[in-house]
KENU-385801 format. One record per residue (C-alpha): residue in one letter; z, y, x. Coordinates in pm, whole numbers, padded with zeros to 5 digits, always signed. Each point is the difference from the previous one (the first is absolute). Layout:
// residues N
AZYX/...
// end
This chain:
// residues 138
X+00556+00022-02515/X-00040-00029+00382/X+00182-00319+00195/X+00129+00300+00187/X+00160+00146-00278/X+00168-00276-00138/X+00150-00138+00311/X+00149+00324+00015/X+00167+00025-00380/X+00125-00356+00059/X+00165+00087+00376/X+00090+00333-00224/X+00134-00202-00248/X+00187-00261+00214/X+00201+00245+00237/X+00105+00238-00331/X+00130-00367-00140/X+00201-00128+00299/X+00055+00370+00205/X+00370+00020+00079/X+00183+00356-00101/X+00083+00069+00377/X-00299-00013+00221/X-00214-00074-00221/X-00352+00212+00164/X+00040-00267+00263/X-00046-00247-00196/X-00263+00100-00193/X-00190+00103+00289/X+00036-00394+00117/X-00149-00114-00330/X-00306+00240+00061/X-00035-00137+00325/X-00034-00321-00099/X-00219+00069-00282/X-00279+00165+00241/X+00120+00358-00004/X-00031+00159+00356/X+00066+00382-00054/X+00143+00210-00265/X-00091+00356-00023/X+00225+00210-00253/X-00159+00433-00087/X+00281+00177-00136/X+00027+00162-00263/X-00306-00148-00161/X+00219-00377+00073/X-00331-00119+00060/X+00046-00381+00174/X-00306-00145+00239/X+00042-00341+00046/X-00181-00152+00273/X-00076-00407-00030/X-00182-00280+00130/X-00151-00012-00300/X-00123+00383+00010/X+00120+00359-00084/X+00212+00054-00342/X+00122+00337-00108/X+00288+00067-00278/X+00058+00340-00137/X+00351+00062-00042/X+00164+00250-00242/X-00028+00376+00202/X+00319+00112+00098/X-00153+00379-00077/X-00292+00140-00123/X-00216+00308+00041/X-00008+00254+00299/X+00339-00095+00184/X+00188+00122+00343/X+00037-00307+00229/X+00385-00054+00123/X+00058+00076+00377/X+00064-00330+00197/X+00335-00058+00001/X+00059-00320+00241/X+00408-00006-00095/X-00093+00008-00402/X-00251-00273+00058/X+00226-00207+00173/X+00273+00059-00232/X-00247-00142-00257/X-00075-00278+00181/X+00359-00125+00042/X+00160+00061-00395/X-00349-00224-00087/X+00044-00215+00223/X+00380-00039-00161/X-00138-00068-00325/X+00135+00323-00136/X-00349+00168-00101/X-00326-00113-00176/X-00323-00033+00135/X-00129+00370-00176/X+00340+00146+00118/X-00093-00101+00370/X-00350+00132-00035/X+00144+00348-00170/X+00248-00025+00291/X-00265-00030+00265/X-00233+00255-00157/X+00304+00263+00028/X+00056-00107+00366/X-00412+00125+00055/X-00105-00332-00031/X-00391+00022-00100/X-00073-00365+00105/X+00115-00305+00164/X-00100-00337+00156/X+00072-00345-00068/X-00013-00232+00350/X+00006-00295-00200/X-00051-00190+00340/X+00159+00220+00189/X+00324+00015-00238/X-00001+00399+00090/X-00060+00261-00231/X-00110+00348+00095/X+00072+00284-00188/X-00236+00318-00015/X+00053+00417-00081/X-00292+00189-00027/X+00032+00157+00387/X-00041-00319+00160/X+00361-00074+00019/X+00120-00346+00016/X+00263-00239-00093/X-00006-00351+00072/X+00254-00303-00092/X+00027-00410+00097/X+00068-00173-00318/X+00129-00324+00085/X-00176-00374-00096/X+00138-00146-00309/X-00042-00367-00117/X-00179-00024-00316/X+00098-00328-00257/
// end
């Protein structure tokens, strides 16, 4: 196993252990920071995850959320954002906010780690893109 991939299941494994209900993507996002992760690239539907680190490239393959010859979703920027915010409240799971997104057109989206922004992508070139604020990590 790469250093690259186990600095990432431990910063993995550290924000899932002390990630608050409310919030929470913040603060994982600050625990990938400061493991070496600079940029998160999610594909929808195939909830494939590209982790880029100081310490090199690391791909995980997600469960699909479809399979075979599928219509993509128009872009729906009110959907997506109505996503966003009943995650953000803690009131969905992490595969109900990607099923979410993938209904609002959603085909792929980019972690800032960084930049704290995220930028969310439909198939067209259309765009969303969302601040998340800095979080302190213990």
């Amino acid at each position: 196993m790469s250093k690259a991939i186990e600095n990432l299941q431990a910063a993995l494994k550290q924000a899932m252990a002390g990630r608050p209900q409310i919030g929470g993507f913040p603060y994982l996002a600050e625990t990938l920071r400061r493991a070496g992760v600079t940029r998160n690239l999610w594909y929808l539907p195939a909830c494939q995850s590209l982790y880029l680190t100081e310490d090199g490239p690391v791909v995980i393959l997600g469960t699909p959320l479809s399979s075979g010859t599928v219509d993509v979703p128009p872009f729906n920027r009110e959907a997506l954002i109505a996503a966003l915010r009943i995650d953000q409240a803690g009131k969905s799971t992490f595969p109900e906010f990607l099923e979410a997104s993938w209904r609002a057109g959603v085909v792929r989206y980019d972690v800032g780690v960084m930049a704290r922004k995220v930028a969310y992508y439909g198939c067209n070139g259309e765009e969303y893109i969302e601040d998340y604020p800095a979080v302190d990590v213990m």
